[in-house]
ZADREN-415392 format. One record per residue: x, y, z of N, C-alpha, C in turn. Coordinates in pm, whole numbers, plus 50000, padded with zeros to 5 digits. Each point is the difference from the previous one (the first is absolute). Layout:
BEGIN
XYZXYZXYZ...
***
This chain:
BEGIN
500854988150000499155011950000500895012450000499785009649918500895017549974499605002950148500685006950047499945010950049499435010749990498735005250023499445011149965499385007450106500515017949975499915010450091498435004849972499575002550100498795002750061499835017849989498835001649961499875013650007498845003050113500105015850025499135002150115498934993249962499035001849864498714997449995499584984849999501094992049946500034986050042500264998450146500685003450073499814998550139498784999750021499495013750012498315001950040498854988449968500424998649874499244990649927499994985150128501324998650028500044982850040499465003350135500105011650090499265001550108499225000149998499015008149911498775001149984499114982349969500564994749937499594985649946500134992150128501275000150056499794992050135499065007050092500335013250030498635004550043498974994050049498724992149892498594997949956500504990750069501134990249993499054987250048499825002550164499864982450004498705007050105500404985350109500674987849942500844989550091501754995949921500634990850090500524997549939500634990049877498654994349988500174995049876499545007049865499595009949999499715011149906501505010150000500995001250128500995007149953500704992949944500504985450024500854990949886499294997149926498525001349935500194998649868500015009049922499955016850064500405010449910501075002349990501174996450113501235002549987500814990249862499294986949964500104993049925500345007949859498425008249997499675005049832501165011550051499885008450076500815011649994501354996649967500924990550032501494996749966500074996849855498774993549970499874995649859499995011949891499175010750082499685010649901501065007349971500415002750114501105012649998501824995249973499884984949986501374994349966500875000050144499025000750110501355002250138500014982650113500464999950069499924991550104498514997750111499684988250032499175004450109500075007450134501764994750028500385008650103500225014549986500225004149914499935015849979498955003750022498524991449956498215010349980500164998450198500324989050091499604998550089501115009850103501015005149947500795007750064499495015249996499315005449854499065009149956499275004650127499034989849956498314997250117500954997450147500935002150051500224990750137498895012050135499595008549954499775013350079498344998050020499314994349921498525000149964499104987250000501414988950021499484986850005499354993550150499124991150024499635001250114501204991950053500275003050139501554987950070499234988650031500804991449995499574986850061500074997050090498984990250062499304998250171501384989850034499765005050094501404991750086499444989450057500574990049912499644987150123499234994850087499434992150077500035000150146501034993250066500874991349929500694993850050501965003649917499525015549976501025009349977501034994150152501535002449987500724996750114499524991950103499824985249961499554993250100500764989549962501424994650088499924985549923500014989450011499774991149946499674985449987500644994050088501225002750041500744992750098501145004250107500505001750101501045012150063501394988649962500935003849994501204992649964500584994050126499855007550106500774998350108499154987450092498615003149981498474991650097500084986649920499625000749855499504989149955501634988449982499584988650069501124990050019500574994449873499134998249886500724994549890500705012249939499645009349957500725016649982501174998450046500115002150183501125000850054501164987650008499354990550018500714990649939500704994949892499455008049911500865002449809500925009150042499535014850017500635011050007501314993650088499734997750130501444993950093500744991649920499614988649898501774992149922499925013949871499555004749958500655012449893500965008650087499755002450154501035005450041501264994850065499634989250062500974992550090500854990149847499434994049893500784991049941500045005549840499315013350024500085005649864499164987149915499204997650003498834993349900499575005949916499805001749851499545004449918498265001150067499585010349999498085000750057499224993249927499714995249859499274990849955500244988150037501404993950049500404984950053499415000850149500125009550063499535002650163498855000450018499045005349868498564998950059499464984649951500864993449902500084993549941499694983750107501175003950094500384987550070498965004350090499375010450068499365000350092498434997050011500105002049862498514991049918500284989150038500814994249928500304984250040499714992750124500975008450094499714997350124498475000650124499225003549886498585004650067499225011650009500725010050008499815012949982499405004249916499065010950035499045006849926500945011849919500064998349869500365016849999499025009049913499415011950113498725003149926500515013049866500995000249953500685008549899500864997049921500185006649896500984999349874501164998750031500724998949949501425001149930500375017750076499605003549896499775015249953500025005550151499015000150042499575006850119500754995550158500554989449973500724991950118501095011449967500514999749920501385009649961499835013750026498665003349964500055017850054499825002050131499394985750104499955001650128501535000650035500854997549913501174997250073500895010249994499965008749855500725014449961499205010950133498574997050073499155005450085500945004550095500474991250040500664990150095501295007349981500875000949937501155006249959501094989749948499284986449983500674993949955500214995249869500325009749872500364997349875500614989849962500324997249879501394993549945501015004050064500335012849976501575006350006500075000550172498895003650090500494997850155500484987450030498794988349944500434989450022501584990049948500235005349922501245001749969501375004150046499475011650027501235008150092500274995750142498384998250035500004998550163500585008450090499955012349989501145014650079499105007850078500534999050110499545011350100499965010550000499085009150009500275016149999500335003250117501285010350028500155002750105499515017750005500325005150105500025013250023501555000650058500145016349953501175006550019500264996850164501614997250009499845000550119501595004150064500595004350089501275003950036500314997850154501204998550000500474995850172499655014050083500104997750152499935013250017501485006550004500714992150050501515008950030501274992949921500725003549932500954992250000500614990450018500694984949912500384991050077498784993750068498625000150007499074995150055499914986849906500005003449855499284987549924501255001049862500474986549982500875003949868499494985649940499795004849847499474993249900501314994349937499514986849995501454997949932499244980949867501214998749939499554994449833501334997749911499274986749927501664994749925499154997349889500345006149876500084996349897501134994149910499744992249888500994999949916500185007949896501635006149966500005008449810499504989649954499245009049915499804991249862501254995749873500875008550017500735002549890501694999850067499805000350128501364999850021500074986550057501704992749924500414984750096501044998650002500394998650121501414993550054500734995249891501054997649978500964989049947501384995250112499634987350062500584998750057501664996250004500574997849848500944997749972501035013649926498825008749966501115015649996499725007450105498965002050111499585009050083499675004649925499215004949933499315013549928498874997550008498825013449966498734997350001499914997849859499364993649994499855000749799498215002850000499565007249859499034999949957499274990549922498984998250021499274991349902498675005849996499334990249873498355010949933498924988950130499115007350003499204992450075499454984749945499794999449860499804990549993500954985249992500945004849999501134989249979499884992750192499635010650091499974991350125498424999050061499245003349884498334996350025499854988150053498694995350075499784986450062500124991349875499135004749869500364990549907501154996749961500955006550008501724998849969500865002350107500064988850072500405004250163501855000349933500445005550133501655002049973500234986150027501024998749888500474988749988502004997150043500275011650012501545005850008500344998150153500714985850032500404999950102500655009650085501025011949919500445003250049499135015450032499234999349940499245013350076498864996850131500095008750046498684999450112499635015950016498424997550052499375014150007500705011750112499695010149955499825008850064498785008850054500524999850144498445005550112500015011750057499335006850016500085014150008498775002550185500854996850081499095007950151499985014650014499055002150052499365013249973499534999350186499975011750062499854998450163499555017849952498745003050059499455016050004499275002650129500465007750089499475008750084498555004549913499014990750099498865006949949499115012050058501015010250110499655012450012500395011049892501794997950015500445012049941500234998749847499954983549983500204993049833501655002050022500455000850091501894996049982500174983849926500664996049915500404992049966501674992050001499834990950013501454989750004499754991249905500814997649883499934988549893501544997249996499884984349965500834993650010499994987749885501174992249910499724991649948500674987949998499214988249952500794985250082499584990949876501224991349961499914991049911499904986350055499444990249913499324990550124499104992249848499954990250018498354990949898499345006650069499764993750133498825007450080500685000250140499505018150035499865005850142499424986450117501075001350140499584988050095499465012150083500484989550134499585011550094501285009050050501154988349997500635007750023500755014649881499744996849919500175013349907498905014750029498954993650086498955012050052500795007150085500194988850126501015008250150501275008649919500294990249918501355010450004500105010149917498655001849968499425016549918499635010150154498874992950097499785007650085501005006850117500624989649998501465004850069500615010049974500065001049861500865012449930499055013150035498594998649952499255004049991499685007650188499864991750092499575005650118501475007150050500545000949952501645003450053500165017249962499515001749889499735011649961498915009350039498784993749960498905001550089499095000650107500624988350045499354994750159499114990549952499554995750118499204985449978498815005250056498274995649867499165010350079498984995550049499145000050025499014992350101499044990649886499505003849913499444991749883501044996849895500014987749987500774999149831498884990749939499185012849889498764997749925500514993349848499734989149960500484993549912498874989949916500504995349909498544986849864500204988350133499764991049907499204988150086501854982349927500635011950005501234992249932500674988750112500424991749978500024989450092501205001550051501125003649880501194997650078499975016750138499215009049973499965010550090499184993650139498674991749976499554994950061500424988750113500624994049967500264989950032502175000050076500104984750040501544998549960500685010850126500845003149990500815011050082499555011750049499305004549901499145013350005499224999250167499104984249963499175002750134500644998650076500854998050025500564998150126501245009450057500365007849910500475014049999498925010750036498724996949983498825011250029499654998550125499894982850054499725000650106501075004850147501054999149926501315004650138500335016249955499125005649928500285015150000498975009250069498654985249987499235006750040499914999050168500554990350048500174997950159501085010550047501185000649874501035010150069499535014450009498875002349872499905015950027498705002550044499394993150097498694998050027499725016350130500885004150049499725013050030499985013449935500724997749883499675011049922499334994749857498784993149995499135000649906500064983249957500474992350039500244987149926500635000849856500004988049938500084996549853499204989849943499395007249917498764990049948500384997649817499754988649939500224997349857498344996449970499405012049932498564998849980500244999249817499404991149956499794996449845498224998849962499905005049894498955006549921499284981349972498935005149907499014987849959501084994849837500214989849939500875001949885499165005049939500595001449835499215004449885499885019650027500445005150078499255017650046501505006549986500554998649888501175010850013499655014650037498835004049982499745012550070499955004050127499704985250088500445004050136501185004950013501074999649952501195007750014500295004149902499285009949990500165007449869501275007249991500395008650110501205009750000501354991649927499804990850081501624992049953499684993749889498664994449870499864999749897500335012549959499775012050011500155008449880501845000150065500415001650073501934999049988500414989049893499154992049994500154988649884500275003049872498885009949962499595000149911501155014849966500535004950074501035015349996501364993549976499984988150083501524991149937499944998449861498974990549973499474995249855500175010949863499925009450066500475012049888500945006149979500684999650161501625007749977500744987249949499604987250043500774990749949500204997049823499185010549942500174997949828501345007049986500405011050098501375003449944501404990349975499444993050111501424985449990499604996149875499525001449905499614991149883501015013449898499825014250007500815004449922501664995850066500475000650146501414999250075500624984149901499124990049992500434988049963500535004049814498785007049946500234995349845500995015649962500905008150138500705008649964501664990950042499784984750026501164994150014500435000450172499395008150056500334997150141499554991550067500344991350143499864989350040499035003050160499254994850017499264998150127500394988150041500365000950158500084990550076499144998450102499814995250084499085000350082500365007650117501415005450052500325013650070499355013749885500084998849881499495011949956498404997449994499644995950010498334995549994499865002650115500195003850143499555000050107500545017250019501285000849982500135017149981499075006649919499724997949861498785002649978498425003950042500594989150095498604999350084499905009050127500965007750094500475004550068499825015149953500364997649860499415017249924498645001650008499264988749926498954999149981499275005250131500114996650124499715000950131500225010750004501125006750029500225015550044499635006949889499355001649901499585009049926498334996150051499794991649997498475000150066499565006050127501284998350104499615000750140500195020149994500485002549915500385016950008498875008849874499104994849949499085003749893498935001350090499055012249922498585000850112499194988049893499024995650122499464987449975498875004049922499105000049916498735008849910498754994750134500374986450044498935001750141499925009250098500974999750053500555008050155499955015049958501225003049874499815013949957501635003050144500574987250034501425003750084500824986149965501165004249998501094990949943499834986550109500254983649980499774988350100501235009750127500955007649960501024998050093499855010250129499305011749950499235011050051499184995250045498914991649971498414993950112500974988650096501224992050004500624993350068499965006750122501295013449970500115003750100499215015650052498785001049954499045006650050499104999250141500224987650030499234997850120500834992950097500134999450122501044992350095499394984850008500564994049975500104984950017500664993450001499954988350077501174991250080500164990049916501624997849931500594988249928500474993250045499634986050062500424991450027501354991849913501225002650073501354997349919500394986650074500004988249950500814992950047501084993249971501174996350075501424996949954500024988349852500985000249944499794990849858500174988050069500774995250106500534987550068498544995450043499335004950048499014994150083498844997449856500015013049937498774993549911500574988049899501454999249973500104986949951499924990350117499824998150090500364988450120498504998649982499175005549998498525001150006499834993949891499895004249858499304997949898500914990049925501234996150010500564992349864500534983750104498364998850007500054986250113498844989049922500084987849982499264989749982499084997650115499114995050047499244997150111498984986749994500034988349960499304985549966499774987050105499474998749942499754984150072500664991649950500654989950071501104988149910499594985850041500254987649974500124991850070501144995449961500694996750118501544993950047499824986549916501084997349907500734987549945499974992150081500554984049965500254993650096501284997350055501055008149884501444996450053500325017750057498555003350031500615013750089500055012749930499365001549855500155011649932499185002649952499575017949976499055000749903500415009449887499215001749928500025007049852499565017449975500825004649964499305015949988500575004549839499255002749942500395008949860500684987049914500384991250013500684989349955501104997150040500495004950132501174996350075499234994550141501104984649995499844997150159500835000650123499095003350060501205004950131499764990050113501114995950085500044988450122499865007750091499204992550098499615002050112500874993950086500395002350117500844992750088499434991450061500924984150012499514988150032499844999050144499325007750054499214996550118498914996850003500074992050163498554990850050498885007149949499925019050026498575003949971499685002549899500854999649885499675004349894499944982249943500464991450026499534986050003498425000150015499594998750138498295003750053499625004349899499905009849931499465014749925499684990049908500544988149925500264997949856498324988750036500374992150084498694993050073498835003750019499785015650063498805004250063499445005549899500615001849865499425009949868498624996749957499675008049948498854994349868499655014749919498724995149915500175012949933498825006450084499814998750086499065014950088501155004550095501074992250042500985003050116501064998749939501135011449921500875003349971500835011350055500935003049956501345008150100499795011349907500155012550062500165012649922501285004149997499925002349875501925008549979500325012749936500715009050089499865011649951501844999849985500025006049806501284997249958500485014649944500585008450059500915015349970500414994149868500045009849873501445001649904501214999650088500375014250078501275003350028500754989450147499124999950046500414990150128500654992449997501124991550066500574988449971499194987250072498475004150035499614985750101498865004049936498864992150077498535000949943499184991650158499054999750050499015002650117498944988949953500644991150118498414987149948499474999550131498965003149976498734997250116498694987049986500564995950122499204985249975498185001350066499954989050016498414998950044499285005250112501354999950106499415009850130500715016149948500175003249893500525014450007501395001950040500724992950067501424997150033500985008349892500885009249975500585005249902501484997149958500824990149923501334993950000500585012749919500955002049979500695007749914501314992349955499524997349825501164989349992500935004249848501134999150036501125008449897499724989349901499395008949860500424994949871501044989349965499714992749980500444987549976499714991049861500624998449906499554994649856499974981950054498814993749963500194984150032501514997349842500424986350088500824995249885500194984350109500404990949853499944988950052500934993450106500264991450068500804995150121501194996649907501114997550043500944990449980499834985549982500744997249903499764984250024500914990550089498754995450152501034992650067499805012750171498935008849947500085010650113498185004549986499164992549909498775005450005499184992650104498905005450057498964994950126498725003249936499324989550063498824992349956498735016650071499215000549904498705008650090499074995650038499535007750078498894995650082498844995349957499334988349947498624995549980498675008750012499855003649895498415008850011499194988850044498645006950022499064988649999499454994349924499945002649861499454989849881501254990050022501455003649998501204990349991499564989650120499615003450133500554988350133498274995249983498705001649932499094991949943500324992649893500145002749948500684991349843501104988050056500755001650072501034990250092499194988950124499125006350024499104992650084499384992049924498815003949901499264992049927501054991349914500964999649930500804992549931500494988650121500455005550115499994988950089499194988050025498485007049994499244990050077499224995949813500525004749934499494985849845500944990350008501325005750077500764986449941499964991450105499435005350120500084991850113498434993749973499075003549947498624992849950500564989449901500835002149900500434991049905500114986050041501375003850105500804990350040499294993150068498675000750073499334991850105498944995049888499275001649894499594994449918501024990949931500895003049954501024987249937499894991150122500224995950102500354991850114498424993450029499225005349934498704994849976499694990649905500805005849894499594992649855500934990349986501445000750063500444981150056499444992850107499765005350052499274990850095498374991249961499205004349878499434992649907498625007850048499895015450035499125006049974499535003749854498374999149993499845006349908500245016249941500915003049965500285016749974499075005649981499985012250055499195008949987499985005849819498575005449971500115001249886500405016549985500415002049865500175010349969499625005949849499575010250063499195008649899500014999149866499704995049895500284999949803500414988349983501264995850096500634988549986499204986550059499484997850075499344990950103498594999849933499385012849979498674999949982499645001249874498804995049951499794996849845498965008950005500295009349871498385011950016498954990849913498975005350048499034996149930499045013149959499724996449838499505013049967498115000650081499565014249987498815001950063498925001049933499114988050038498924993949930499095012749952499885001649887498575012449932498884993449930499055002549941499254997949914499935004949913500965009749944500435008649880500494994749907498654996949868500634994049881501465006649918500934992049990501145007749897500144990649942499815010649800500614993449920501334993149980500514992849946500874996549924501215007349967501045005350024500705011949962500784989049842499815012649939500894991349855501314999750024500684987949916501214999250014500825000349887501404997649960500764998149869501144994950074500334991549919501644996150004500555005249894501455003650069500655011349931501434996049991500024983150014500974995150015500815004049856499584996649892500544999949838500365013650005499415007850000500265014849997501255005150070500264993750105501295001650125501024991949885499894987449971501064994949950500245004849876499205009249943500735004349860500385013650057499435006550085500675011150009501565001250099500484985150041500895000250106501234985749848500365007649978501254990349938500734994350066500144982849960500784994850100498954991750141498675006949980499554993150128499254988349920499604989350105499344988849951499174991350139499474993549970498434996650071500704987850132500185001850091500484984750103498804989750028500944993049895499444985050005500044993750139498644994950008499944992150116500175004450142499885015049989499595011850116498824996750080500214996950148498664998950074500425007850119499365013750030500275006450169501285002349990500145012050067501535002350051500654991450060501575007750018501274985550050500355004050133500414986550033500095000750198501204991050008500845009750081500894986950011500134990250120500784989249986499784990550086500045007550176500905004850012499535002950158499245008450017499205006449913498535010450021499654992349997499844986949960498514991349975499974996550175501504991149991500314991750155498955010450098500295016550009499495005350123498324998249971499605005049863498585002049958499304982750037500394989250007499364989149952500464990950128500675001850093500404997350126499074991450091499145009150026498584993250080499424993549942500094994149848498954991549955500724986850074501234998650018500314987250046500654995750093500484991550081499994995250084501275006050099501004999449919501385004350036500565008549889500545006450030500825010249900500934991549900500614989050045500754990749902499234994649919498704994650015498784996349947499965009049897499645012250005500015011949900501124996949896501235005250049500934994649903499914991349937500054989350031499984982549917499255004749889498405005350062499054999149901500525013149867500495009750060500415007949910500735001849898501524993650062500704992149921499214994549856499234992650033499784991849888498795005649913500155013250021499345014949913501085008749906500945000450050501085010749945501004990449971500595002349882501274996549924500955001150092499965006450097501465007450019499095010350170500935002250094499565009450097500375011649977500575005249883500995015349958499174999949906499074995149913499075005349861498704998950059499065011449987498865001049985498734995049949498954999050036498914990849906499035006850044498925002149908498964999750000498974996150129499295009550055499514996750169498594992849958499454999849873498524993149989500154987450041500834997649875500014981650009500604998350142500525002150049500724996250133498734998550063499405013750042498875004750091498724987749959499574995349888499224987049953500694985250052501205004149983500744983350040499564999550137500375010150085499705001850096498724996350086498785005049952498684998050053499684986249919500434994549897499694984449973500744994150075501014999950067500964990650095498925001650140499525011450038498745000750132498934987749931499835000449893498564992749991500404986649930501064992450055500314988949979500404997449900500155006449883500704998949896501834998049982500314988049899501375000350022500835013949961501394996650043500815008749951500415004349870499465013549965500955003849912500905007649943501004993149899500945010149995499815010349882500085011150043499725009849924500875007949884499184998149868500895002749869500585015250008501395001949986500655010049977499025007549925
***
């Protein structure tokens, strides 16, 4: 259809025509002829008339609906696996049909209860918390701290240099394959009053715990150590050394504010937003190392951290576009107390192992993949006995120390000098002490062979032996009334011998071969005396060193019971 412009008097005209009528099935069928007449759209005559037309009655059951998402159980029951297991919503209302459930709505409408709801595609997806703005009150109160990896920068561990690479060459789909490189990690620690920052960088596959401490160390040494360290939900921060560095900082500085390690919900990088956007300020000054490299100069990982040291003091001396005052100026704007403590103690504190072990049996246990001896005393003997896995020894093992602290089951505390196990001399080694699976296992082996031996002394003396299980007892299969066919069969003998060259068919094969003194023990009790056996056997086998056939024997056998003469049995 053209396009065609309307003049005033055609306007009038189409008002006037809608005008007359008089319902609305008289305005669609003039709006009909009118589009027809005048060459235009229907939506144009009805955009015309929108002023003169009567409105339409609302409903009664305008905003009312069919079902609440949250009340009705099959609803909420879909809606809950779309959120908890991410279910596609047609499979969720899908299964919940299945399961019994009424669902009194569409497709369609299940989904707009859920955008209602605020739960879209893209929330459900993201899954992210909104936070509100929020700031410490004083200084040193709360420091945000976060480890990312460069994307683009990696170790080489065989020149020291940082080298560059494109992102995709170390994408998940194209993981690094270059032994000799490993990543580079970038910690980031921000005062989340004044936004002072400390960055630091560490090469590593992957950050432990102890590569955390010995960031915060550096880090509280300069700073102080501050009553929150607000951090993701990262394990090696979580977990490992950390906790147990949080908990002896927080007992030591428990009069002036404690120390607490509080971590966010995962997935919410916005909970710490401040020290994301320092991320994201590295991430950009760090494109200049990309011109320093392709101008022939060399980064090492001392210049990557000086770098970083700039990076810092040009931040900490810039006004912040939040604050509207430089991080270093809101620092020291207000009086507040920095907790400084000596480097000796916070390494004695933090660069410590702390586990549960159970003691070896020749006296040693295992840490990191080195074993260390315990000294061969009576109580550490006991210890190896009373173990199990609910009742084990705790060991707390220093880096720098030359000893390490084993505390046993009553809490008792040994302090015992590092010691590498290595084997005895030969001609100078001693026997260890019997766990208790070992001095059970020695017991029960005792009393089978001492059961043995009093059954043999049974079975000469012309008891009937006791029977034993498979051997003694003959199964018998279990009676059914379940017709079964016939299973088909083939011999596949011809087929074997042409496909095996060299093989050929044994003539005059009956039952496997037994030799004469297997038979003597197997065939023993049929007769009178054991020499008896022989005689008769003898005159079965060619020879007592060649083998025969156990059928015919085993037939000669039960015809000699039923009075039948002797016979001798054909090779």
């Amino acid at each position: 259809m053209m396009a065609n412009k309307l003049g005033k008097n055609s306007v009038a005209e189409i008002r006037e025509a809608v005008r007359r009528c008089t319902n609305s099935n008289e305005i669609s069928a003039e709006v009909e002829r009118l589009a027809e007449h005048f060459g235009i759209s229907k939506s144009r005559i009805y955009e015309i008339t929108r002023d003169i037309r009567p409105k339409r009655k609302r409903r009664r059951d305008a905003g009312i609906k069919t079902a609440d998402l949250m009340e009705h159980k099959g609803l909420k029951l879909a809606a809950s696996w779309v959120v908890t297991h991410h279910i596609d919503p047609a499979e969720a209302l899908r299964t919940a049909e299945e399961r019994g459930y009424e669902i009194p709505v569409e497709l369609t409408t299940f989904q707009r209860y859920m955008r209602e709801k605020g739960l879209n595609r893209k929330n459900r997806r993201m899954n992210k918390k909104t936070y509100r703005r929020f700031e410490a009150k004083a200084p040193g109160d709360v420091f945000q701290f976060d480890i990312s990896g460069s994307k683009q920068r990696w170790f080489d561990t065989k020149t020291r240099r940082i080298v560059q690479v494109s992102e995709l060459e170390v994408s998940k789909n194209h993981p690094n394959e270059k032994k000799t490189r490993t990543r580079v990690w970038r910690f980031v620690l921000t005062d989340d009053h004044s936004r002072m920052r400390f960055i630091r960088f560490v090469t590593c596959d992957k950050p432990n715990s102890s590569h955390v401490l010995g960031f915060l160390l550096e880090a509280y040494q300069e700073l102080g150590v501050p009553k929150i360290l607000y951090t993701d939900n990262d394990a090696v921060i979580k977990f490992g050394r950390n906790q147990r560095a949080s908990q002896i900082l927080d007992k030591a500085l428990e009069e002036t504010g404690g120390y607490k390690l509080l971590q966010h919900l995962p997935g919410n990088s916005r909970a710490t937003g401040k020290v994301e956007v320092a991320h994201q300020h590295v991430e950009k000054l760090e494109k200049l190392l990309g011109l320093f490299l392709a101008e022939g100069r060399e980064i090492t990982l001392d210049v990557l951290n000086r770098f970083g040291e700039q990076m810092c003091g040009e931040w900490n001396n810039t006004a912040n576009r939040a604050t509207s005052e430089s991080p270093i100026s809101r620092w020291n704007a207000q009086r507040h107390l920095i907790r400084k403590v000596d480097a000796a103690v916070l390494r004695s504190a933090f660069l410590v192992d702390e586990f549960t072990v159970t003691i070896n049996g020749d006296l040693t246990i295992r840490h990191k993949g080195t074993v260390w001896q315990l000294p061969t005393d009576q109580h550490f003997e006991n210890l190896v006995h009373r173990q199990s896995k609910q009742n084990r020894v705790r060991i707390v093992f220093p880096d720098d120390a030359d000893f390490f602290t084993l505390i046993d089951f009553e809490g008792n505390e040994y302090d015992i000098v590092k010691v590498e196990a290595a084997p005895d001399e030969f001609g100078e080694f001693k026997s260890t002490p019997d766990d208790v699976a070992e001095r059970t296992r020695k017991e029960l082996q005792a009393y089978a062979k001492e059961n043995a031996k009093r059954e043999k002394e049974l079975n000469r003396a012309g008891y009937t032996p006791k029977p034993i299980a498979v051997i003694d007892t003959v199964y018998e299969a279990p009676v059914t009334n379940v017709a079964r066919f016939p299973q088909p069969e083939a011999d596949v003998t011809e087929k074997v011998l042409e496909a095996a060259p060299g093989a050929r068919p044994s003539e005059g094969y009956s039952g496997h071969l037994i030799s004469f003194w297997d038979a003597v023990r197997k065939y023993e009790h049929k007769f009178s005396s054991k020499a008896e056996c022989k005689a008769f056997l003898d005159s079965c086998f060619e020879s007592r060193e060649e083998d025969q056939p156990e059928t015919p024997i085993r037939e000669a056998i039960d015809a000699l019971g039923a009075g039948a003469p002797r016979l001798r049995v054909a090779k």
